[in-house]
Every structure is written in structure tokens, then in C-alpha cells.
C-alpha positions as CSV (number, residue, x, y, z in Angstrom):
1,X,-17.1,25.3,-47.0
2,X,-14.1,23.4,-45.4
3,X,-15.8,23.3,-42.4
4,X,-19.0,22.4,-43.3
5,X,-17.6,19.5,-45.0
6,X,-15.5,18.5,-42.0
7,X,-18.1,18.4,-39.8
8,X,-20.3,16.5,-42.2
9,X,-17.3,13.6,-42.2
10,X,-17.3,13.7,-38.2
11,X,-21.1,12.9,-38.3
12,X,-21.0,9.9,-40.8
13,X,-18.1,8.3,-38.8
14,X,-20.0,9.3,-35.8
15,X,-23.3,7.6,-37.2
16,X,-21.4,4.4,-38.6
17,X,-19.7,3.6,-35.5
18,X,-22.0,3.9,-33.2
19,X,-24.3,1.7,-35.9
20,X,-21.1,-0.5,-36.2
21,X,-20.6,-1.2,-32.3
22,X,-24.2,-1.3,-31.6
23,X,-24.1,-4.6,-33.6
24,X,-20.8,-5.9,-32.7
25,X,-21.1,-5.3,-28.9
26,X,-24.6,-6.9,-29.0
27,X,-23.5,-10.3,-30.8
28,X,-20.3,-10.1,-28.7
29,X,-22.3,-10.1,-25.5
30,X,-24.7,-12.7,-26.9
31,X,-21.7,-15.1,-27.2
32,X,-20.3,-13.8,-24.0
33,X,-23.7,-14.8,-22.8
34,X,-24.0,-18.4,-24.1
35,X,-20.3,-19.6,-23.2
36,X,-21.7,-18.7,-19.5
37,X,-24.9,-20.4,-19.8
38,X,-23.2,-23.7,-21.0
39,X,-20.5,-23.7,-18.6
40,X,-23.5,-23.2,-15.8
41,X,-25.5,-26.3,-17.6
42,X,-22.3,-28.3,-17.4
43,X,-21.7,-27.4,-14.0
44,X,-25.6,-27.9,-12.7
45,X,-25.5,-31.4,-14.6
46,X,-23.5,-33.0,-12.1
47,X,-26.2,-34.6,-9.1
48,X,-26.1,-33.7,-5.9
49,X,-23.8,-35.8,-3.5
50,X,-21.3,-36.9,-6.6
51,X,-17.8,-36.6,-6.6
52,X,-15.4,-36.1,-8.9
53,X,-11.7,-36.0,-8.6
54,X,-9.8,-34.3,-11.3
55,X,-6.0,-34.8,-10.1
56,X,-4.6,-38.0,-9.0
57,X,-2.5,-37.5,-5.1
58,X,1.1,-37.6,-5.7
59,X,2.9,-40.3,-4.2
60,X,6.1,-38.5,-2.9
61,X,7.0,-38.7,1.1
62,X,5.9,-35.2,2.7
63,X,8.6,-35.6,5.0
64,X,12.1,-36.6,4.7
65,X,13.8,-39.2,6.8
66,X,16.3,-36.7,8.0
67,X,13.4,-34.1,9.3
68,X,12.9,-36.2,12.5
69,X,9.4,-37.8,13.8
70,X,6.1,-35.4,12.8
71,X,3.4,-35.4,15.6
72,X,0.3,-33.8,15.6
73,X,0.1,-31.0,17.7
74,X,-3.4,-30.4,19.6
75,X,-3.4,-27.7,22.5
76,X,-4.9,-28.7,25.4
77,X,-6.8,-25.7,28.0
């Protein structure tokens, strides 16, 4: 009887979790699914040939006045 009643609780939990994640994974990877499409929409908004810069350069020297003269090296064949 013990058993039989143990292995009767195993298969509801079974039955309502698998119900239960059925549902949850599905809207979950709905949403999943919708963030992506909007973020492709955003990104396919922008026209061909625009651009856009999203940082400004910083203004700081590369080179110090200590580190000598910088010349751009090109090898020659």
C-alpha cells in the first residue's frame, strides 16, 4: 500500500511539472523571442550608408614628449 501510494505521488509531480514547464519554458522563449526581434528591428532601422558614432575620441596625447619622435614604419621589398 506504501508503495503504491508513493508511486502514485511520483506520477502527479511527474504530470504537474512537466504541465508546469511546458507552459513556463514556452512563454519564456516567447519573450526570449521578442526581445530578439526588437533588437533586430532597431538594428535594421538604421539606412544603409549612415553613421553613427556612440563614443566621443578622447583628447589625451598618445605619446609623451619624453618617448622621442613616432614615424611610421612602411617596409620597403
Amino acid at each position: 500500500m506504501v508503495l503504491v501510494r508513493f508511486l502514485l505521488i511520483l506520477l502527479i509531480i511527474y504530470f504537474v511539472l512537466r504541465i508546469f514547464t511546458r507552459y513556463v519554458l514556452r512563454s519564456y522563449l516567447n519573450k526570449m523571442k521578442k526581445n530578439y526581434e526588437n533588437q533586430q528591428n532597431q538594428y535594421n532601422q538604421q539606412k544603409e550608408g549612415d553613421v553613427t558614432i556612440n563614443t566621443k575620441p578622447s583628447k589625451e596625447k598618445k605619446f609623451d614628449k619624453n618617448d622621442g619622435e613616432y614615424i611610421d614604419y612602411e617596409e620597403v621589398k
